[in-house]
C-alpha positions in Angstrom: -35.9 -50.6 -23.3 -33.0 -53.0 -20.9 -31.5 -51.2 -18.6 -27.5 -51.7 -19.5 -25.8 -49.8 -16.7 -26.1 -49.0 -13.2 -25.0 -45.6 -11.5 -25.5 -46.0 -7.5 -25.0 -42.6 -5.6 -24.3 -42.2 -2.0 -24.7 -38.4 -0.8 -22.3 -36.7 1.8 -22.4 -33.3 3.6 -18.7 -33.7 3.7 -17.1 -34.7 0.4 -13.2 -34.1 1.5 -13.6 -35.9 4.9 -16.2 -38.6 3.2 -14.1 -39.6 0.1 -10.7 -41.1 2.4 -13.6 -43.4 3.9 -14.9 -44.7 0.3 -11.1 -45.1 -0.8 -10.4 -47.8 2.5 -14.1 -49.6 2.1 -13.2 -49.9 -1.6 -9.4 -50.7 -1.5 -8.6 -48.1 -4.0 -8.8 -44.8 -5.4 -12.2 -43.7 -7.3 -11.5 -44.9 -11.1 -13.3 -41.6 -11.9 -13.7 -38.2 -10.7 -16.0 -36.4 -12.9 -16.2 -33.6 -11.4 -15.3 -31.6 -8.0 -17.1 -33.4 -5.2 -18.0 -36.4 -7.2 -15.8 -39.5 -7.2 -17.0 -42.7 -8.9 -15.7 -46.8 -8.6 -16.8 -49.2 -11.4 -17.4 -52.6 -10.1 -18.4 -54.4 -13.1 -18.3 -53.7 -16.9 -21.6 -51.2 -16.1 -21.6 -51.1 -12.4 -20.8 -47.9 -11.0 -20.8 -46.3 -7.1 -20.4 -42.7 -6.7 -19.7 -40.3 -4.0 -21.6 -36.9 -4.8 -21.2 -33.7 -1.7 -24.6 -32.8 -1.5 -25.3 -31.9 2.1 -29.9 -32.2 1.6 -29.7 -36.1 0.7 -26.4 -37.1 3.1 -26.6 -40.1 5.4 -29.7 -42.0 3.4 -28.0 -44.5 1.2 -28.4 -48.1 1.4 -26.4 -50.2 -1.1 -26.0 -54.3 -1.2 -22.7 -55.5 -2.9 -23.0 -59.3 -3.2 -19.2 -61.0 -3.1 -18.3 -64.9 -3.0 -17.2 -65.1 0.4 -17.9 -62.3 3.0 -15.7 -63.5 6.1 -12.5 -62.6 3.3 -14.3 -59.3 2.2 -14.7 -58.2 6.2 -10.7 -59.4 6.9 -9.7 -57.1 4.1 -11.6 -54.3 4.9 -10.1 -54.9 8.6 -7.0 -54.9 7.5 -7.8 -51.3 6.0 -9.1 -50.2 9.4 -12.3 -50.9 9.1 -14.6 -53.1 10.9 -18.6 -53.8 10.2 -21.1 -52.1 12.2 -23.4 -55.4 12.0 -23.0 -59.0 11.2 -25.5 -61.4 10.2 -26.2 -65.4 9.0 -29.5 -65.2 7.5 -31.8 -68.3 7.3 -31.0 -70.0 4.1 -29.9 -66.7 2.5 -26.4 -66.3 3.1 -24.5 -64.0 5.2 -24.2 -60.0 5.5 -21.7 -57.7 6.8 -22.6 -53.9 7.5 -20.2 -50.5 7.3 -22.1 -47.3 8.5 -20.2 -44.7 7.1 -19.6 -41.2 9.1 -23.3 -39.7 8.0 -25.3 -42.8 8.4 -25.0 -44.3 4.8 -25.1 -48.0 5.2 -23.4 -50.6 2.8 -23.5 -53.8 3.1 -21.7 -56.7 1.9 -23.9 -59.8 1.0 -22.7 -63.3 0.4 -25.6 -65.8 -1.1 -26.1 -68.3 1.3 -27.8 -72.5 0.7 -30.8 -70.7 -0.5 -29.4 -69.5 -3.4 -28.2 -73.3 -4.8 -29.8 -74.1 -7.4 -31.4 -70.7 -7.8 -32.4 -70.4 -11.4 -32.5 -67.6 -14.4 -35.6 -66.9 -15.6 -37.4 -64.5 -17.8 -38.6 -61.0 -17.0 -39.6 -59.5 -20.6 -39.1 -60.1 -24.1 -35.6 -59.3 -24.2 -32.6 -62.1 -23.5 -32.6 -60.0 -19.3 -33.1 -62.8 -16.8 -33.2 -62.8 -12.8 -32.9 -65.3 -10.2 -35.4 -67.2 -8.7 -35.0 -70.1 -6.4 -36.4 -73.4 -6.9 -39.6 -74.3 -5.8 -38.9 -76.8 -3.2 -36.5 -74.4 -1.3 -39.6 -72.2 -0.9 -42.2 -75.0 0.0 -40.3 -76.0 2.5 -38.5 -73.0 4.6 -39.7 -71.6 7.3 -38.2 -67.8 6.7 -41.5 -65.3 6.1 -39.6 -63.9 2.5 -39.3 -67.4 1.3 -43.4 -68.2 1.9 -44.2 -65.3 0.8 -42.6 -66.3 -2.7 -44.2 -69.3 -2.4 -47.8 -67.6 -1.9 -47.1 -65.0 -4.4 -46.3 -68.1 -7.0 -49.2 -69.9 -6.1 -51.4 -67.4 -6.3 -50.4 -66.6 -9.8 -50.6 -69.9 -10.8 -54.0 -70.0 -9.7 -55.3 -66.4 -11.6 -53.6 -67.3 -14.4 -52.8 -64.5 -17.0 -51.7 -62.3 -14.1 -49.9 -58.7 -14.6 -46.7 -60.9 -14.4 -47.5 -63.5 -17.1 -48.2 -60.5 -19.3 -44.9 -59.2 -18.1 -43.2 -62.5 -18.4 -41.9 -61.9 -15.2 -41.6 -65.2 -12.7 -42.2 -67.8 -15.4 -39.7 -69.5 -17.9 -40.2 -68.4 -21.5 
């Protein structure tokens, strides 16, 4: 069965003093408060973050929001008073941009770098779902471990044949 919507919760021992935080790194009010201590943004047509007060799971969260251009993402949220915690150009993958919130939660803003050109959809099951996977050359030839691993991984597949992910159909076009 697809999966057709996405609920991310981050967890806070302090839901009044953590939800003013969540307002500034996402330029608005929640779109939803369901119920007390529980706030909730929608990103996408069934993308969701919440904000739940529950003091046992606080400060763990690690989310990745991908945007188009993360140098205008980190002026806005500057702008709001808030400035990353970490900054980094990764090799052929893009760049990232880091808010820790008050209790350790970390969220980070992703933009797709050169690797991601040319990156193509491809088939993971027998519904119409597809992910991204980047050409082959781009993985031949960096250096960065990830990338060689992919390539290893694909060889390695292509050489064991009907593999757990051909019966999957997951890393192969269908």
């Amino acid at each position: 069965m697809p999966i057709t919507y996405v609920f991310a919760g981050i967890a806070t021992g302090n839901y009044a003093a953590a939800l003013p935080w969540y307002e500034r790194l996402f330029g608005r009010p929640p779109d939803m408060v369901p119920q007390d201590e529980e706030a909730a943004w929608q990103f996408t047509d069934t993308g969701w973050i919440y904000l739940v007060g529950d003091a046992d799971r606080a400060g763990k969260a690690l989310l990745t929001l991908l945007v188009d251009n993360v140098d205008e993402q980190v002026a806005a949220l500057a702008e709001r008073g808030l400035v990353p915690d970490e900054m980094e150009t990764l090799s052929n993958a893009g760049r990232k941009a880091a808010f820790v919130d008050p209790e350790g939660n970390k969220i980070t803003f992703a933009q797709p770098g050169s690797a991601a050109e040319g990156w193509r959809a491809i088939s993971v099951g027998p519904s119409s779902r597809q992910r991204l996977r980047p050409p082959q050359a781009a993985l031949t030839a960096s250096t960065d471990p990830i990338d060689r691993a992919l390539n290893a991984r694909a060889e390695t597949t292509t050489q064991r044949g009907a593999s757990r992910g051909d019966r999957l159909g997951v890393g192969h076009d269908r």
